[in-house]
C-alpha angles and dihedrals in degrees: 000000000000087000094045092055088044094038078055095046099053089042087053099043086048095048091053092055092054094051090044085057095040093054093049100053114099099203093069093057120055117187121213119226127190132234123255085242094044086056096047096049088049087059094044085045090063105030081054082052086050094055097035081058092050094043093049081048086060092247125128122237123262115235125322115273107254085196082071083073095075096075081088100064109013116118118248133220086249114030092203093061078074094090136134093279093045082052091056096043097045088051095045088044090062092044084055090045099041086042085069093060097050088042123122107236097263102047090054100094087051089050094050099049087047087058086049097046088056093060101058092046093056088050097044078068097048132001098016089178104087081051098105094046090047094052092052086071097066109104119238 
């Protein structure tokens, strides 16, 4: 009985170690880390949600979002996605958005959805798979 607790001790003590190791080595944990681009669609992707709500409530949206202007000069996930057809959407995508916040009150559904609608068809050319989560956002 004496040798199975200490058998169960030492086993113990020795697994431990190796978790502990395990656990500390780098190698073994790669963190992700977005793209300047990524975290700034994920910001445009809920400030969009903000103004579709507003809009829905019958508000109009404040002021456009300057930060929106960084989808000129952030980095992507891929660089090479910057190409000539990424420039022309981008800069289509901020006349859409711009567009809401100039809007009168009952074009702004149209404006919105036409926001929206520049978005997919950036991303039917690169990245598809935010498609179905930006469309969401198109107010029926």
């Amino acid at each position: 009985m004496k040798y199975s607790i200490l058998f169960f001790v030492i086993v113990s003590l020795f697994s431990c170690n190796k978790e502990q190791k395990k656990a500390n080595n780098s190698e073994d944990f790669v963190m992700y880390k977005q793209s300047e681009m990524a975290t700034l669609m994920r910001k445009m992707f809920a400030t969009n949600e903000k103004v579709r709500a507003q809009i829905i409530a019958g508000k109009v949206p404040n002021s456009f979002p300057k930060e929106f202007l960084k989808i000129h000069t952030a980095i992507l996930t891929d660089p090479s996605d910057r190409n000539a057809s990424f420039e022309v959407f981008s800069k289509r995508y901020i006349a859409d958005i711009e567009a809401i916040y100039i809007a009168p009150k009952d074009s702004l559904k149209q404006r919105f959805n036409t926001a929206i609608n520049s978005c997919v068809a950036c991303h039917q050319t690169t990245c598809t798979g935010p498609i179905p989560r930006i469309k969401k956002l198109l107010i029926k």
